[in-house]
Each structure stands twice: as structure tokens, then as C-alpha cells.
C-alpha positions in Angstrom: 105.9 105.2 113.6 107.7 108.2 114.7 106.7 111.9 113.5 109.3 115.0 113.8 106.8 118.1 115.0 109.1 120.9 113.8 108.2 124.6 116.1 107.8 127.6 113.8 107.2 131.3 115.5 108.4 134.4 114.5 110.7 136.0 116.7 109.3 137.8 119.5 106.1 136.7 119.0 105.0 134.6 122.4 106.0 135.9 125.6 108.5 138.1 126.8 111.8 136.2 128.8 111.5 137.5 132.5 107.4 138.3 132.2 104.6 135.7 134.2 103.5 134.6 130.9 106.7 133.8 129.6 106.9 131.9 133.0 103.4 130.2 132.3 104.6 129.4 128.7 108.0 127.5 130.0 105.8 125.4 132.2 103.4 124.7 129.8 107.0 123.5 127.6 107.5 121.1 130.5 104.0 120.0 131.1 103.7 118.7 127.3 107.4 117.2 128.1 106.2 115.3 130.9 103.0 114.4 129.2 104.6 112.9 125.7 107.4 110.6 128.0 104.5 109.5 130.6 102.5 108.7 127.4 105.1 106.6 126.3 105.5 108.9 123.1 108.9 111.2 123.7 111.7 110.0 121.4 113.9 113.6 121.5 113.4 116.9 122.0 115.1 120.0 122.4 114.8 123.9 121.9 117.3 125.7 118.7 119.3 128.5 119.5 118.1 131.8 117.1 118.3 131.7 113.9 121.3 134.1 113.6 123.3 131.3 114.9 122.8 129.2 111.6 125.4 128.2 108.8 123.3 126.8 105.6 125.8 124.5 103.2 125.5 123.2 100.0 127.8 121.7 97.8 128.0 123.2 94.2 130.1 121.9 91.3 132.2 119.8 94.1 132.7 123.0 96.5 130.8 123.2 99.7 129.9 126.6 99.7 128.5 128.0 103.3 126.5 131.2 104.1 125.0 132.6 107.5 122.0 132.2 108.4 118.9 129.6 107.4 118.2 128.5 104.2 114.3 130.1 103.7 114.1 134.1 104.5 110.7 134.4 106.3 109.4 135.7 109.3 108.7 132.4 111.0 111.7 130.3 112.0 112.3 126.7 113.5 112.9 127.0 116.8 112.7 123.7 118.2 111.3 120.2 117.6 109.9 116.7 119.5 110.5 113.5 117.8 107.7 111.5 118.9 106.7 107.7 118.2 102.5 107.6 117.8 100.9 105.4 115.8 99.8 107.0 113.4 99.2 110.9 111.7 95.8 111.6 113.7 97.6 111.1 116.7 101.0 112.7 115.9 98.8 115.9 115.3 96.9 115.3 118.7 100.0 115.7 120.2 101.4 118.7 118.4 98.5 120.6 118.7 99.7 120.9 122.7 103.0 122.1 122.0 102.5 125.6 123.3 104.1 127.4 120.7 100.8 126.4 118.3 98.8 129.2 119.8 101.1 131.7 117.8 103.4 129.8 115.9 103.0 126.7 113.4 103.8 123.0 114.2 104.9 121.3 111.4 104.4 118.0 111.7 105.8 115.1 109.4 106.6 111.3 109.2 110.2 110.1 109.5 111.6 107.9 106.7 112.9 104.7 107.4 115.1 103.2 105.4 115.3 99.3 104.9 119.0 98.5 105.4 
């Protein structure tokens, strides 16, 4: 069953581009990267570029309508996510619980729909 962990920090609120600890924290990305493929469990991953680089759409009366930014106004924003394939919820959180952006972000975590086709 596959699980999308979505990455949720505020901005500058982990370490500091350029610092040792942000240095520590970027291995730490590929540690957990290397970990969820030699587990067998990687399906996709990547980082997001900020937040000021989003267009929300919706569609209204027949007119897509577009404005800048994300949808939810808050201080945390998704920054990244890992698609990974565990078996089951216990395990998915297991995993997401090493993403290093959990010690002062949030990781949602949640099961991907599948459709019968």
C-alpha cells in the first residue's frame, strides 16, 4: 500500500543554508533516502520550491480563476514529500517519523487512493 508523507515546516525554522547543521540536516535528507530505497520502500520523492512560487486554481461557474500563492494561509508550508509503499499505517508512520524535518516540522502522513479501473 503506498502512503504520501507530506513535509510541513515553517519557513526558516530548521537550519540555516551554509551553517554545519544545515550541513548535518541535508545528510540526514540523504541518509533517510538511502534507507527507504535499500528498504525496498521509496516510490518518489523530491523537495518543493517555496511557497511564493505557487499558483492555486479553481474553477468557478466554468472560469478557472488562478491566484498566487498556496491555497491555506499558515505559518507551516509543504515543502516536500516521499511516496513510499509499506504495508501498512504503523509502518508508514515508522518511516516518517525519520524524515528529519519531524524534529521541527509536521509529517503528514496519508494513504493513496486507488482507483479500480
Amino acid at each position: 500500500m503506498q502512503f504520501m508523507c507530506l513535509i510541513y515546516s515553517a519557513p526558516n525554522s530548521g537550519p540555516k543554508p551554509g551553517t554545519p547543521e544545515f550541513g548535518m540536516f541535508m545528510k540526514g535528507y540523504g541518509d533517510f533516502t538511502q534507507t527507504v530505497k535499500a528498504d525496498g520502500k521509496f516510490v518518489a520523492g523530491d523537495a518543493l520550491q517555496g511557497a511564493d512560487t505557487a499558483t492555486t486554481v479553481s474553477v468557478r461557474a466554468g472560469k478557472a480563476e488562478t491566484i498566487d500563492g498556496p491555497f491555506a494561509e499558515t505559518k507551516e508550508q509543504l515543502g516536500g514529500y516521499y511516496l513510499l509503499d509499506c504495508t501498512d499505517m504503523d509502518e508508514a508512520l515508522k518511516y516518517a517519523a525519520m524524515i528529519p524535518s519531524s524534529e521541527f516540522g509536521r509529517i503528514e502522513v496519508r494513504p493513496v487512493m486507488v482507483w479500480d479501473t
